[in-house]
C-alpha positions in Angstrom: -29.2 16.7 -26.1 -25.9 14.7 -27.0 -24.9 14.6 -22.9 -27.8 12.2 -22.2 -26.6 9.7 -24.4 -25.8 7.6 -22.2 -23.8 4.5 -25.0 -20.3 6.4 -25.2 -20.0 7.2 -21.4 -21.1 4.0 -20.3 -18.1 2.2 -22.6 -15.9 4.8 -21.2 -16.7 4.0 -17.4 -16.3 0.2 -18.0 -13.1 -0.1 -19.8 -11.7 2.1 -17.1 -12.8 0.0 -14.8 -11.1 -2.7 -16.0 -8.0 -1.2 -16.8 -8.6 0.0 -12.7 -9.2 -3.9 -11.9 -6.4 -6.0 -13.8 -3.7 -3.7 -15.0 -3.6 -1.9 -11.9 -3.2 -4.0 -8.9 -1.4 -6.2 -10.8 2.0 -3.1 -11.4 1.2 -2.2 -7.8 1.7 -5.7 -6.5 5.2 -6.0 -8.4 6.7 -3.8 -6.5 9.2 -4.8 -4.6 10.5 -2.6 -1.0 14.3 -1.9 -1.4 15.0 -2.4 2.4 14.2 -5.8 3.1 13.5 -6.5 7.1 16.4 -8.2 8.2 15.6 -10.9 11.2 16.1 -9.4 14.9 19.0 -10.9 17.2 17.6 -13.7 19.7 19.7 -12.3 22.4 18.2 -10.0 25.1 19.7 -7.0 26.4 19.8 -6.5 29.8 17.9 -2.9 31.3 19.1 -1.4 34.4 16.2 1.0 36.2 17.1 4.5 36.3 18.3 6.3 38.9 16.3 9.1 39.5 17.7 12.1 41.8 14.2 13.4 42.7 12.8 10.2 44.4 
């Protein structure tokens, strides 16, 4: 039975696992994100406590 044969399957599961391993990780990881985090103000703003008409 040609299904048992286990040479061409075996070929075919490693070289996809290599293409999986280095070509992969490697177009994921050049990506860059188009919105950039821009740094946060060092100033705090000031809260005032709500006034609530029920307490």
């Amino acid at each position: 039975m040609p299904q048992l044969n286990p040479a061409p399957w075996f070929a075919i599961l490693v070289f996809s696992w290599l293409v999986f391993i280095t070509v992969i990780p490697t177009k994921v990881m050049s990506h860059t994100s188009p919105n950039e985090p821009a740094p946060l103000d060092s100033e705090k703003h000031e809260t005032e406590p709500w006034n609530w008409p029920w307490q």
